[in-house]
ZASEMAR-846513 format. One line per field, with one value per atom (N, C-alpha, C, O): residue number from 1; x, y, z. Coordinates in pm, 1 decimal, padded with zeros to 6 digits. Layout:
i <- (NUM;...)
X <- (X;...)
Y <- (Y;...)
Z <- (Z;...)
//
This chain:
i <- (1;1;1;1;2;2;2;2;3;3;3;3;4;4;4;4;5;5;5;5;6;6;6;6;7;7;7;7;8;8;8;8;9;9;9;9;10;10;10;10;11;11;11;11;12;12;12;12;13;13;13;13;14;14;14;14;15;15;15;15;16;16;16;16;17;17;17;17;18;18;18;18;19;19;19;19;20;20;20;20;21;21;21;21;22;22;22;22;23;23;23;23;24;24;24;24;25;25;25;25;26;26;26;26;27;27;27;27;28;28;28;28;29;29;29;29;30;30;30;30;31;31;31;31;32;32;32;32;33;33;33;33;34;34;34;34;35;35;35;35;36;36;36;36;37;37;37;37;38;38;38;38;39;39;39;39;40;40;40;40;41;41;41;41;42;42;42;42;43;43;43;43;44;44;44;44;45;45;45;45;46;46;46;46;47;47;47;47;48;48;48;48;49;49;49;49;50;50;50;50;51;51;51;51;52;52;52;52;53;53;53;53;54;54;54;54;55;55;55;55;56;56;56;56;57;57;57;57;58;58;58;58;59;59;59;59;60;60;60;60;61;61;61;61;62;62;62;62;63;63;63;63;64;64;64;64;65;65;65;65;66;66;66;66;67;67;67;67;68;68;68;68;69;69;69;69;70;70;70;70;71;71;71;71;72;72;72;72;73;73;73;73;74;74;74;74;75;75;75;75;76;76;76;76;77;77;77;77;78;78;78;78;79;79;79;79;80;80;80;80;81;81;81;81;82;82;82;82;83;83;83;83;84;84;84;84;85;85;85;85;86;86;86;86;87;87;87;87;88;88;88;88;89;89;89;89;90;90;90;90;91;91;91;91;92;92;92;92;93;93;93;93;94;94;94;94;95;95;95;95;96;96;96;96;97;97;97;97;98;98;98;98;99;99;99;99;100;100;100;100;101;101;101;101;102;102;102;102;103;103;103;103;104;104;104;104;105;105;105;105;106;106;106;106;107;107;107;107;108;108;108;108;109;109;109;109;110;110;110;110;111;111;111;111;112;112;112;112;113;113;113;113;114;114;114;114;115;115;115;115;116;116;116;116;117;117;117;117;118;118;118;118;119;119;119;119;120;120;120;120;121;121;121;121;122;122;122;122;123;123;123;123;124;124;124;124;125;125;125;125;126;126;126;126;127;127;127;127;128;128;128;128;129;129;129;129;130;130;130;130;131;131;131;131;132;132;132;132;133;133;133;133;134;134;134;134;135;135;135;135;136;136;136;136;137;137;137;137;138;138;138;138;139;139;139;139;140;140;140;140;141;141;141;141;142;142;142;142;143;143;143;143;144;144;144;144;145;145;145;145;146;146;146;146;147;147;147;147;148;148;148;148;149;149;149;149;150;150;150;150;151;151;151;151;152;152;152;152;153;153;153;153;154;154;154;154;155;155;155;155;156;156;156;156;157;157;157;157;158;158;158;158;159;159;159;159;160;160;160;160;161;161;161;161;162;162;162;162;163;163;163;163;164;164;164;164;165;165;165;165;166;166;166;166;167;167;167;167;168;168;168;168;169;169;169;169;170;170;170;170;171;171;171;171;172;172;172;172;173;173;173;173;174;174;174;174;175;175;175;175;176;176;176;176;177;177;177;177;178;178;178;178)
X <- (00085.3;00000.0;00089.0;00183.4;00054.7;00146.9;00089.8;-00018.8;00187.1;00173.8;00047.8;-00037.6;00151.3;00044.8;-00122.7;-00203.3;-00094.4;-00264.8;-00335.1;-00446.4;-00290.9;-00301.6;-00342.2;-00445.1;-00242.1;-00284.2;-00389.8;-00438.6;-00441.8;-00481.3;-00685.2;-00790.7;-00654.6;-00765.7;-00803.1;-00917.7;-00714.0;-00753.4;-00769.4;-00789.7;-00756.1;-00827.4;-00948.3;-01013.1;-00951.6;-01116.0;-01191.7;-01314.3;-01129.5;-01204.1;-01228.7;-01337.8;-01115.4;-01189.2;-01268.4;-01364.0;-01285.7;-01351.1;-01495.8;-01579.1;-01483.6;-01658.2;-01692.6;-01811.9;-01599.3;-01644.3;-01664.3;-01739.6;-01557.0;-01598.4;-01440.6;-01425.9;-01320.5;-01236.1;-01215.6;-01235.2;-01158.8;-01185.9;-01127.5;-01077.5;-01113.0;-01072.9;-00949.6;-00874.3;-00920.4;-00799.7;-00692.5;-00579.6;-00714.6;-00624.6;-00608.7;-00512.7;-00659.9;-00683.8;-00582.9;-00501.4;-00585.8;-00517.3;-00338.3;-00241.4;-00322.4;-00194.5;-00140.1;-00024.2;-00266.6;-00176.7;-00128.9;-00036.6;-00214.1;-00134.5;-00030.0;00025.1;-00010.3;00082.9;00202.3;00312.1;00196.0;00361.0;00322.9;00383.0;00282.1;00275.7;00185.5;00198.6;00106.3;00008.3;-00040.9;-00041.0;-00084.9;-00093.8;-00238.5;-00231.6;-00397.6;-00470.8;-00513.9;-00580.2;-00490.9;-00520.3;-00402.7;-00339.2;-00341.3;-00227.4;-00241.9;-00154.5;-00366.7;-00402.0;-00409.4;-00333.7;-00479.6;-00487.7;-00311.5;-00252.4;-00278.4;-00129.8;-00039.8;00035.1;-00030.3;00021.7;00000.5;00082.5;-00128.5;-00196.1;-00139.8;-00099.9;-00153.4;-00145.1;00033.4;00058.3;00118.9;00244.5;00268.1;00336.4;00198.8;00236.9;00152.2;00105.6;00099.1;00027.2;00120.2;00119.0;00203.3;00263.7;00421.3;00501.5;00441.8;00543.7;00494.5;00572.5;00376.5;00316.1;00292.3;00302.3;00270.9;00289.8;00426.9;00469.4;00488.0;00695.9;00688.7;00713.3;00667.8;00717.0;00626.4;00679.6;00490.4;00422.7;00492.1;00495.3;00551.9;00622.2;00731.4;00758.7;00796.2;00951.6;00901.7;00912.5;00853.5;00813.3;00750.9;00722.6;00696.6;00553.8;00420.6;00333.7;00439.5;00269.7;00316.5;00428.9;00159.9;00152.8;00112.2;00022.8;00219.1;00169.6;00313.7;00399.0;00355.8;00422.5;00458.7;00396.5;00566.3;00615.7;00593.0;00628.0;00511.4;00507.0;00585.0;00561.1;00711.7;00835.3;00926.2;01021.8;00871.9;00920.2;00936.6;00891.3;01028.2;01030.3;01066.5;01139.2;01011.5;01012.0;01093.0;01019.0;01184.7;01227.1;01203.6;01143.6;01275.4;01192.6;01120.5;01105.0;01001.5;00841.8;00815.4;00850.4;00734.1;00741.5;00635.8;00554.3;00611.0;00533.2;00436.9;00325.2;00475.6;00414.8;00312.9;00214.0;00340.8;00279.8;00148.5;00033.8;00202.1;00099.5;00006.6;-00100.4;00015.3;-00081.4;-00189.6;-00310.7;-00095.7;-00192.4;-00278.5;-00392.8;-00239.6;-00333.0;-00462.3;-00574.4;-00428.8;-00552.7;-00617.8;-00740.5;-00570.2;-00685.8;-00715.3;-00797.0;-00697.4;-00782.6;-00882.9;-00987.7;-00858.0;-00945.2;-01077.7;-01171.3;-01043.4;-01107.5;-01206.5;-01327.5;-01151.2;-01196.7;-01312.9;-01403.3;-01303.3;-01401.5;-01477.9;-01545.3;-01490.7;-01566.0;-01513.6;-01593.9;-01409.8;-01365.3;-01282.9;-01247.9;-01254.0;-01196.0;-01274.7;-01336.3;-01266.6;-01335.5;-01333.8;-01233.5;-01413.9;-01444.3;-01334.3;-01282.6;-01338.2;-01237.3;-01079.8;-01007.5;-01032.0;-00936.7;-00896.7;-00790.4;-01008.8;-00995.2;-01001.0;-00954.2;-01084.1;-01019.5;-00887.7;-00826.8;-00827.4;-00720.8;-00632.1;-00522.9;-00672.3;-00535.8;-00553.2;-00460.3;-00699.1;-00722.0;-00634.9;-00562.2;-00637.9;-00583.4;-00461.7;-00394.7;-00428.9;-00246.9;-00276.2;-00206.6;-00320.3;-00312.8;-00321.5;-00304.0;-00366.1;-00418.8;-00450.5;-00566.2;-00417.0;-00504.5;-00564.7;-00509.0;-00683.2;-00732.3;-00724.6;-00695.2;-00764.4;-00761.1;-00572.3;-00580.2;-00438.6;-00339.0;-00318.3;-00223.6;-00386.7;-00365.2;-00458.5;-00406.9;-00612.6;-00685.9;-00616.0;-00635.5;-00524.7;-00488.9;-00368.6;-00357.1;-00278.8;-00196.9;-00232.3;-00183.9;-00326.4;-00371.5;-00446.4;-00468.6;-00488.3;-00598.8;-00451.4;-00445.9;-00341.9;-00266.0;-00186.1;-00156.9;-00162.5;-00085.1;-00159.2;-00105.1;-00315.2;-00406.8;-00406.2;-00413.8;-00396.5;-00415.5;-00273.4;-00271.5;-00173.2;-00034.6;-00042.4;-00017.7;-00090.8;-00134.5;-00228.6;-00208.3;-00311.0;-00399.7;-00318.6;-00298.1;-00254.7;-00144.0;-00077.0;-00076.4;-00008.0;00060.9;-00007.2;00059.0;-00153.6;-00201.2;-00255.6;-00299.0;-00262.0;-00289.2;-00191.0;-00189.7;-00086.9;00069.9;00064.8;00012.1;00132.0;00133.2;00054.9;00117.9;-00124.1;-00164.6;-00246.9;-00358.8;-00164.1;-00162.8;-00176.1;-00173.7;-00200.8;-00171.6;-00072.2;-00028.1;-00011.3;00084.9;00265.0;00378.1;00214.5;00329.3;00444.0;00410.3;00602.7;00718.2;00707.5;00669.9;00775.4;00789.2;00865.7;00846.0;00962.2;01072.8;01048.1;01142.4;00934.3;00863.9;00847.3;00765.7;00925.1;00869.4;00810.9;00853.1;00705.4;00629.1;00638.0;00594.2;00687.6;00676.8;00732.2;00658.7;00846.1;00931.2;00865.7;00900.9;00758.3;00698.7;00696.8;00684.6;00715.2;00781.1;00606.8;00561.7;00566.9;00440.9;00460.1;00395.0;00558.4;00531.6;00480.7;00372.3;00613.2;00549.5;00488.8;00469.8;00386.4;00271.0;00125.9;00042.0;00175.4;00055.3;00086.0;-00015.4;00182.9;00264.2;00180.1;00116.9;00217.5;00150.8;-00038.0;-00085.4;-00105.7;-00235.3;-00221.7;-00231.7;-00204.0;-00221.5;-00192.5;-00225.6;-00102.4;-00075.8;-00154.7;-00155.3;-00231.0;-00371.6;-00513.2;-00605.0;-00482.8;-00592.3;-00549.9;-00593.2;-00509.0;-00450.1;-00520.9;-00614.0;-00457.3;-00498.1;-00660.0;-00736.1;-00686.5;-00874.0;-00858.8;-00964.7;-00751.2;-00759.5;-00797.0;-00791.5;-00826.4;-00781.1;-00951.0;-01011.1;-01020.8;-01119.8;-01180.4;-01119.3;-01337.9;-01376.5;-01390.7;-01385.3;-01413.0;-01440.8;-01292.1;-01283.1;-01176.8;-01061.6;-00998.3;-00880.1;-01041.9;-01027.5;-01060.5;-00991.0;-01218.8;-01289.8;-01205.0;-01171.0;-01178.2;-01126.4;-00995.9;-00996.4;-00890.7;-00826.3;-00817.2;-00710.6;-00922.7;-00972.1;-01026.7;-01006.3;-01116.7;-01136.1;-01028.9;-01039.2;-00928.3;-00791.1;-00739.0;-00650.2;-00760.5;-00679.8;-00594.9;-00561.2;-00567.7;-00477.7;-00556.4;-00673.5;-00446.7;-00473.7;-00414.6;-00303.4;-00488.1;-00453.5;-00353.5;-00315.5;-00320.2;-00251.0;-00144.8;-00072.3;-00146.6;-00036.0;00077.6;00118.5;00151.1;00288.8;00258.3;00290.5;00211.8;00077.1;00085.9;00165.4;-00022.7;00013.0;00090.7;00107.0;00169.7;00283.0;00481.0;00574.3;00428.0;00533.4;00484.5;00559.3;00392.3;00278.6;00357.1;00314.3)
Y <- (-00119.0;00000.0;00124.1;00132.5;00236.9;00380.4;00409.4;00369.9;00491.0;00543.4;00707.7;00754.1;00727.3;00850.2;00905.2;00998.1;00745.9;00725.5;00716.0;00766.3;00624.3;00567.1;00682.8;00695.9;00773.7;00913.3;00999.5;01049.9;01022.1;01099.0;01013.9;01069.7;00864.5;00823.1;00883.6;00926.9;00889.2;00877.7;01029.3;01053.7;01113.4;01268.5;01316.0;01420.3;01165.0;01205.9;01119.6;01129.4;01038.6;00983.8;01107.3;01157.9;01148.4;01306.7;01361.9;01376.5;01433.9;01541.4;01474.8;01531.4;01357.8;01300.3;01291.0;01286.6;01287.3;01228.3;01091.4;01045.2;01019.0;00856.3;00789.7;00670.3;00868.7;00836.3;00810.9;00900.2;00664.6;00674.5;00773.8;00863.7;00795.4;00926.9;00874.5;00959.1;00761.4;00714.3;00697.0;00695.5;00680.5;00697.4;00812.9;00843.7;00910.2;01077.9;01127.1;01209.8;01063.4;01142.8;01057.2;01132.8;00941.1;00924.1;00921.6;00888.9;00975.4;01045.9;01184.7;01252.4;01205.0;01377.1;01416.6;01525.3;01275.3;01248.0;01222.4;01236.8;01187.0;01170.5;01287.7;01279.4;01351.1;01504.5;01522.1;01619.2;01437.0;01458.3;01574.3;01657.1;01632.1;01787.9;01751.5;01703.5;01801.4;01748.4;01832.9;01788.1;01993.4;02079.1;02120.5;02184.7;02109.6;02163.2;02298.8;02376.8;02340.9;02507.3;02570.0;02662.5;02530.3;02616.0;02650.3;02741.1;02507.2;02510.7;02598.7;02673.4;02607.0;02713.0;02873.6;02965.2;02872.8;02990.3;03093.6;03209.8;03001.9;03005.9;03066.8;03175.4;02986.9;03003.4;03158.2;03249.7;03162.2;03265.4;03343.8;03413.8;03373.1;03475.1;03505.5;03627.2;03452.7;03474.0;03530.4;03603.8;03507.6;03579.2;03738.2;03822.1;03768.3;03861.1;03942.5;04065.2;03895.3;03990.0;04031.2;04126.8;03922.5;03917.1;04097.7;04204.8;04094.7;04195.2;04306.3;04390.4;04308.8;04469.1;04516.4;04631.3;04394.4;04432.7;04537.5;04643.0;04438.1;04475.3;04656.5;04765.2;04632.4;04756.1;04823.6;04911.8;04830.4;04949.0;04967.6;05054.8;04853.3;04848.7;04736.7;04687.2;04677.2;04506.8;04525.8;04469.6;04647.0;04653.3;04562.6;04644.5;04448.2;04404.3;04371.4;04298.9;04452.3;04468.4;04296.8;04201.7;04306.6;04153.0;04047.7;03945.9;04103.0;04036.1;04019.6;03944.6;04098.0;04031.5;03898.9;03832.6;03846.4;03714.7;03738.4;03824.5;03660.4;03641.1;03483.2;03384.9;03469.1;03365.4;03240.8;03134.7;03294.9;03170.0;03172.0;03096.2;03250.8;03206.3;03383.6;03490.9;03347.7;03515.1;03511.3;03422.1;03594.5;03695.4;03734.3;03682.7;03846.8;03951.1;03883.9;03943.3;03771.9;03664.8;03650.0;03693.1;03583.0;03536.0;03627.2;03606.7;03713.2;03848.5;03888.1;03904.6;03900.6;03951.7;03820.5;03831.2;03713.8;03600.1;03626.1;03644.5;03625.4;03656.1;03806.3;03799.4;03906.4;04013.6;03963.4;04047.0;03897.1;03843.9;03744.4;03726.9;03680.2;03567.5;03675.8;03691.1;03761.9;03871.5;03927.4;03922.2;03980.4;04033.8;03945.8;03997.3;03826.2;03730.3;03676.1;03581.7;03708.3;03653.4;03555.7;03503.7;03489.9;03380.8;03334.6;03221.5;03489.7;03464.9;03462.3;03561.5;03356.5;03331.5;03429.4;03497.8;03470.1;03561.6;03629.4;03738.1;03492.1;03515.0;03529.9;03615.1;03464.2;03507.7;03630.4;03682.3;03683.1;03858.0;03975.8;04089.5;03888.9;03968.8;03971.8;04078.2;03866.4;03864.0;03914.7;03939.8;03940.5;04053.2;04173.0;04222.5;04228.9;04328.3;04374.1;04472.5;04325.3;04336.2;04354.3;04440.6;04310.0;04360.0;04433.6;04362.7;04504.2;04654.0;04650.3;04746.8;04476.3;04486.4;04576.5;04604.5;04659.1;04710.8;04606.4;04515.0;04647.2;04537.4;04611.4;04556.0;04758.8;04826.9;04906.8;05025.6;04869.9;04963.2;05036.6;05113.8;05043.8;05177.9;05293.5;05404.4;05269.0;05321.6;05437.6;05556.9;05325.2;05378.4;05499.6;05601.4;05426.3;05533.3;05639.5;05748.5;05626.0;05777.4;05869.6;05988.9;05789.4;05885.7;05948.6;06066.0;05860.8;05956.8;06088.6;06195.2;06023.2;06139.1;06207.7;06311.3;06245.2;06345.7;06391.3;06514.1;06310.8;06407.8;06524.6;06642.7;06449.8;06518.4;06645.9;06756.8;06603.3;06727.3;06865.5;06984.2;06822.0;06906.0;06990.9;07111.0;06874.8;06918.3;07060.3;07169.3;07015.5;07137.4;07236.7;07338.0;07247.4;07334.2;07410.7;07522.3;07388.1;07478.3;07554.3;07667.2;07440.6;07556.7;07667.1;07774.2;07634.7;07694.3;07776.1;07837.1;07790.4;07861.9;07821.8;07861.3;07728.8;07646.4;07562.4;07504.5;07469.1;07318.4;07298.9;07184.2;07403.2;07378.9;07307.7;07352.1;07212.4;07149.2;07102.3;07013.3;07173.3;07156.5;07001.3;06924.4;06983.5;06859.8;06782.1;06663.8;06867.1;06756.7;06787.5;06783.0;06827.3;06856.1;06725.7;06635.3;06731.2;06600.9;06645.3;06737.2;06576.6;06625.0;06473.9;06382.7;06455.5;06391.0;06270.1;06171.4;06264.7;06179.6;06096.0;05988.4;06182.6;06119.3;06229.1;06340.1;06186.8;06262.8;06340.5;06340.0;06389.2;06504.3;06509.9;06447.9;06592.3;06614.7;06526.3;06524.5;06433.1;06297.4;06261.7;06207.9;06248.8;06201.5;06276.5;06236.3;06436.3;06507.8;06514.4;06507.6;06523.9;06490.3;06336.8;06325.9;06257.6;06168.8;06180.4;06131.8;06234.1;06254.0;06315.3;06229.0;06416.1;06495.5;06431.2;06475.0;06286.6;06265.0;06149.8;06113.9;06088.9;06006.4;06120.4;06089.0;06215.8;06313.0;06371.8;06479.2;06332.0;06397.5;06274.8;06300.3;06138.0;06041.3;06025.5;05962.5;06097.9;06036.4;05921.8;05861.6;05877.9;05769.5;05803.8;05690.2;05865.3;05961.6;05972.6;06027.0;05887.9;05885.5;06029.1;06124.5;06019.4;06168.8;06214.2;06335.7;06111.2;06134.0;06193.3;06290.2;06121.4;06176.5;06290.6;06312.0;06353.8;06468.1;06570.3;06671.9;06553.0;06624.9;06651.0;06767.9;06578.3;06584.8;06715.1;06819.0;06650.2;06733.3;06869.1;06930.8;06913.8;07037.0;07114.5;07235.4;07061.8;07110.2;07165.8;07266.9;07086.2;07123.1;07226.2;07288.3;07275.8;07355.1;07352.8;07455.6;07244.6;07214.5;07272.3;07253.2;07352.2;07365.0;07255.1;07206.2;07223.2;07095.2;07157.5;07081.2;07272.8;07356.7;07445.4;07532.1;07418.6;07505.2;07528.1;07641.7;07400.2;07464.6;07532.6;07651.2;07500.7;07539.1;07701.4;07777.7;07736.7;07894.7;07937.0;08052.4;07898.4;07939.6;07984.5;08064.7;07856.1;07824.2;07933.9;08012.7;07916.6;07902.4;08062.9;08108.5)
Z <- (00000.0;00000.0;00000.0;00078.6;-00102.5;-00085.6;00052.4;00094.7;00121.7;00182.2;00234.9;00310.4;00096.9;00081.9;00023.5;00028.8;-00042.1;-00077.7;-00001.8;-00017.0;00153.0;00277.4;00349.8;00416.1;00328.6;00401.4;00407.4;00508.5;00226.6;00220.8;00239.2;00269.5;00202.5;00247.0;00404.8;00416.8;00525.9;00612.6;00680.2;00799.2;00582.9;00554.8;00485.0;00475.2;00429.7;00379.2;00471.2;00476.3;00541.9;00682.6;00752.7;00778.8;00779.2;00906.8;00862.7;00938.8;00703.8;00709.4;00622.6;00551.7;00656.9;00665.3;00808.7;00838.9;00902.9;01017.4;01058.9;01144.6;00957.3;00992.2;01025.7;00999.6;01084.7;01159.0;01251.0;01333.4;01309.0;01445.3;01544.5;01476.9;01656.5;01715.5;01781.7;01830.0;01790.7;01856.1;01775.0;01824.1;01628.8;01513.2;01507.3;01577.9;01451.2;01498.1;01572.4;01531.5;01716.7;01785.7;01746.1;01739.7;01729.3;01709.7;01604.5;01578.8;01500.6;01371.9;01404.2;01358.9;01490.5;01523.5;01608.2;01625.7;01669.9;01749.2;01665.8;01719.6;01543.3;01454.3;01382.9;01275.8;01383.8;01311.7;01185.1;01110.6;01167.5;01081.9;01019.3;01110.4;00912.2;00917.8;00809.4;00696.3;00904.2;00809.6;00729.6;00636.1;00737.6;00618.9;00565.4;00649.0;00450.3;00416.5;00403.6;00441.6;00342.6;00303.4;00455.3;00484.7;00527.1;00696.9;00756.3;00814.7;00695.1;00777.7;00672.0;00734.9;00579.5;00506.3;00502.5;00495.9;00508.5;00543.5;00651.1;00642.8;00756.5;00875.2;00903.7;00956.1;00864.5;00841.6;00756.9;00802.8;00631.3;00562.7;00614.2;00524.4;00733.7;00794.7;00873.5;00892.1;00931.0;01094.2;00977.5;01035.3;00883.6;00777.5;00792.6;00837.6;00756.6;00740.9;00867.0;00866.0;00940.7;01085.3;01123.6;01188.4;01059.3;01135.9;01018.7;01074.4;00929.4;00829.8;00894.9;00967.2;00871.1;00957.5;01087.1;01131.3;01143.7;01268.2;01262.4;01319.7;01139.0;01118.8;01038.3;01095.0;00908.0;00835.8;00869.4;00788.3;00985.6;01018.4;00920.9;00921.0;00839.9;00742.7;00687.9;00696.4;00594.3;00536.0;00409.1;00346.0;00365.6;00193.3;00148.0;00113.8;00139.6;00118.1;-00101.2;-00178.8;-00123.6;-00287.1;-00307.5;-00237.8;-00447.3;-00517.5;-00481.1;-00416.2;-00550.5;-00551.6;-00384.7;-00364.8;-00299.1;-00174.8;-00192.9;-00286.2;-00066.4;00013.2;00156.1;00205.6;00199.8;00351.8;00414.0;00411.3;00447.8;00499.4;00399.4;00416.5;00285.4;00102.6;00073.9;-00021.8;00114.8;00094.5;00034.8;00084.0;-00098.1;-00203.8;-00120.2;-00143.6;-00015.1;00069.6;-00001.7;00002.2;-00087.7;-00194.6;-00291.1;-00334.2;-00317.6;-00462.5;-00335.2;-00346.6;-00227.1;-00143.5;-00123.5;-00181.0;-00064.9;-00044.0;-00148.7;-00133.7;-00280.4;-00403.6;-00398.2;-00353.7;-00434.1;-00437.0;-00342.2;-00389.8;-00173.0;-00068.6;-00172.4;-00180.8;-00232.1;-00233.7;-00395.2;-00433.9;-00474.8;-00584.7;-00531.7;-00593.9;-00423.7;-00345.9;-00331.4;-00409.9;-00169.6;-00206.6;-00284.4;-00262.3;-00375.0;-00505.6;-00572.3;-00638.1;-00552.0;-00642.2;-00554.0;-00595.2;-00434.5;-00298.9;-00256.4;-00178.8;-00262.6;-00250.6;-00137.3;-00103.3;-00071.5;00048.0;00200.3;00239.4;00268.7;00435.9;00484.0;00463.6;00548.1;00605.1;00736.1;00761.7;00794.7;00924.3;00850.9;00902.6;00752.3;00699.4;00687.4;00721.6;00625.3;00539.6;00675.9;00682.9;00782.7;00914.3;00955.7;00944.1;01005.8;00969.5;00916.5;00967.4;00789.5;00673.1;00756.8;00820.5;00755.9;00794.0;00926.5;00912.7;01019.5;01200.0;01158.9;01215.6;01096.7;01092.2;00939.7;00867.0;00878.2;00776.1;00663.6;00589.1;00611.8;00506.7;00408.7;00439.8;00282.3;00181.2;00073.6;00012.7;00072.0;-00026.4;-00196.7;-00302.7;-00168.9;-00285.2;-00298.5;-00267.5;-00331.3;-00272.2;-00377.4;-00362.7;-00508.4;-00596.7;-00520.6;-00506.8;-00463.7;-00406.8;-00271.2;-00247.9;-00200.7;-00121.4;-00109.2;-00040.9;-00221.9;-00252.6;-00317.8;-00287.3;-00422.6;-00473.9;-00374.0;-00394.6;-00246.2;-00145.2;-00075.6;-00039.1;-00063.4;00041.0;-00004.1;00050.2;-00143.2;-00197.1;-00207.7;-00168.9;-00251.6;-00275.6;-00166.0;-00163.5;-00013.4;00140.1;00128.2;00162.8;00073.0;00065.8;00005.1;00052.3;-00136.1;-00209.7;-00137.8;-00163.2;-00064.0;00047.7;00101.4;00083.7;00201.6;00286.4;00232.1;00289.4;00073.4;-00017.5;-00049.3;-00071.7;-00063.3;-00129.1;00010.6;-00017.7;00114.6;00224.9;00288.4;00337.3;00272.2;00290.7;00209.8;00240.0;00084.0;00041.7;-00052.5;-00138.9;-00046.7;-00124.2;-00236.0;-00268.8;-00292.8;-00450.5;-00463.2;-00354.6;-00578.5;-00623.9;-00696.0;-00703.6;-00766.7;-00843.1;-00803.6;-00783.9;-00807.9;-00687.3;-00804.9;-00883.0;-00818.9;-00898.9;-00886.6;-00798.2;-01061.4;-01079.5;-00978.6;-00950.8;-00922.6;-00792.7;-00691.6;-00612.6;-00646.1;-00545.4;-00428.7;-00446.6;-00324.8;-00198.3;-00088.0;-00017.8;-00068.9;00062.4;00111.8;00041.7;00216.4;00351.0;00265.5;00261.3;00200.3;00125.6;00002.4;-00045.8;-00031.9;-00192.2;-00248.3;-00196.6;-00413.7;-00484.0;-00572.5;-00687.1;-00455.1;-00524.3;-00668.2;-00752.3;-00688.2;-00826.2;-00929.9;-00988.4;-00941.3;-01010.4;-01018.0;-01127.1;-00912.1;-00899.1;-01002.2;-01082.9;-00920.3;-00990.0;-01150.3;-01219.8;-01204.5;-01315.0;-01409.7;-01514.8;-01319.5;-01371.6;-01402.0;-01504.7;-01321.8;-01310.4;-01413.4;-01500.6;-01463.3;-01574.2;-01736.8;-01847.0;-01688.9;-01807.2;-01863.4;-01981.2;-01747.7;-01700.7;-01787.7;-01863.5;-01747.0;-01782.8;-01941.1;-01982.8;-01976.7;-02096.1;-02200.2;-02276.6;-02186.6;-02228.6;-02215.7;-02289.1;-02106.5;-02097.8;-01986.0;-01968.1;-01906.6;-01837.7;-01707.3;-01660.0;-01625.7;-01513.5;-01531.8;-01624.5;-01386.9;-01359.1;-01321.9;-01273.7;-01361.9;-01389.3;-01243.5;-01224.4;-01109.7;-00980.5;-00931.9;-00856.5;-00985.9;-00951.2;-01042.5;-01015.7;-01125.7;-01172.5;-01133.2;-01129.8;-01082.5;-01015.3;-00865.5;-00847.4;-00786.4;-00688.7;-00666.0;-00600.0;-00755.4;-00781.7;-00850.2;-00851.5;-00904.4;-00990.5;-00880.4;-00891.3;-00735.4;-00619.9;-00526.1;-00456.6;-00535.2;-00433.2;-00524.8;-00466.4;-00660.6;-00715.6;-00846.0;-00904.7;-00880.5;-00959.0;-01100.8;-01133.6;-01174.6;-01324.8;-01420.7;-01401.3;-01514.7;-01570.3;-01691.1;-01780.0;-01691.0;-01804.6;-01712.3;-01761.1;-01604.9;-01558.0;-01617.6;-01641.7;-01652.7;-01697.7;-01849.0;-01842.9;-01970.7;-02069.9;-02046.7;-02101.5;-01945.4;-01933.1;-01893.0;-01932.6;-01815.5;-01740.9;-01868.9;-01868.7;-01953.8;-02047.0;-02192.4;-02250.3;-02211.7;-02344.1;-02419.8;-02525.9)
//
């Protein structure tokens, strides 16, 4: 008999409920592991806390790794789970408690737009120089980029609007240069 055929029969014994409980316990006694996904999960969760710990947030880059294990791959996977309803409920708490973003283009365009605030109450304006850094992001670029989003037509009409409120001329350098 394989072994592992052996095994996995006696995992579809548990999760019918027709294992005996004394096998049960001394399969778990040689280390048995009867969900591989919980126990992985589980593992690449406690990765994920070691890093919010270490980094001060759990937006962890794609291409991370954490102790061999691509962190980053893992994460996007949970918010496409997410995304398609597909993720447990108690899981997606979980992400959440330690800082989860589920949306992180969402999030980064809301902060830099608070940044942008930030700039335009200092100083007056929206017109924030292309090498412009506020609080170590590179403003400009950013608003730079929006404009070139808005130029194309790509640059959502709610987030145009937004920014046309804080100030920004979408022709500044235009009149300024012109």
């Amino acid at each position: 008999v394989n072994l592992g055929t052996w095994l996995e029969t006696q995992r579809q014994q548990k999760r019918k409920g027709e294992l005996d409980i004394s096998l049960e316990k001394h399969l778990e006694e040689v280390g048995v592991i009867w969900s591989f996904f919980k126990e992985q999960w589980g593992d690449n969760y406690l990765l994920l806390v070691k890093y919010q710990q270490r980094e001060g947030h759990a937006n962890v880059p794609s291409s991370h790794k954490e102790e061999g294990v691509n962190l980053g791959t893992w994460l996007e996977t949970q918010r496409q789970q997410k995304r398609k309803g597909e993720l447990d409920i108690s899981l997606e708490k979980n992400l959440e408690d330690v800082g989860v973003m589920w949306d992180v283009f969402k999030e980064q365009w809301e902060n830099n737009y608070c940044l942008l605030v930030k700039f335009q109450q200092r100083e007056g304006h929206a017109n924030v120089p292309s090498s412009h850094k506020e609080e170590g992001v590179n403003l400009g670029t950013w608003l730079n980029t929006q404009q070139t989003q808005m130029n194309k037509g790509e640059l959502d009409i709610s987030l145009k609007k937004r920014l046309e409120e804080v100030g920004v001329r979408w022709y500044f350098f235009k009149e300024q240069w012109g």
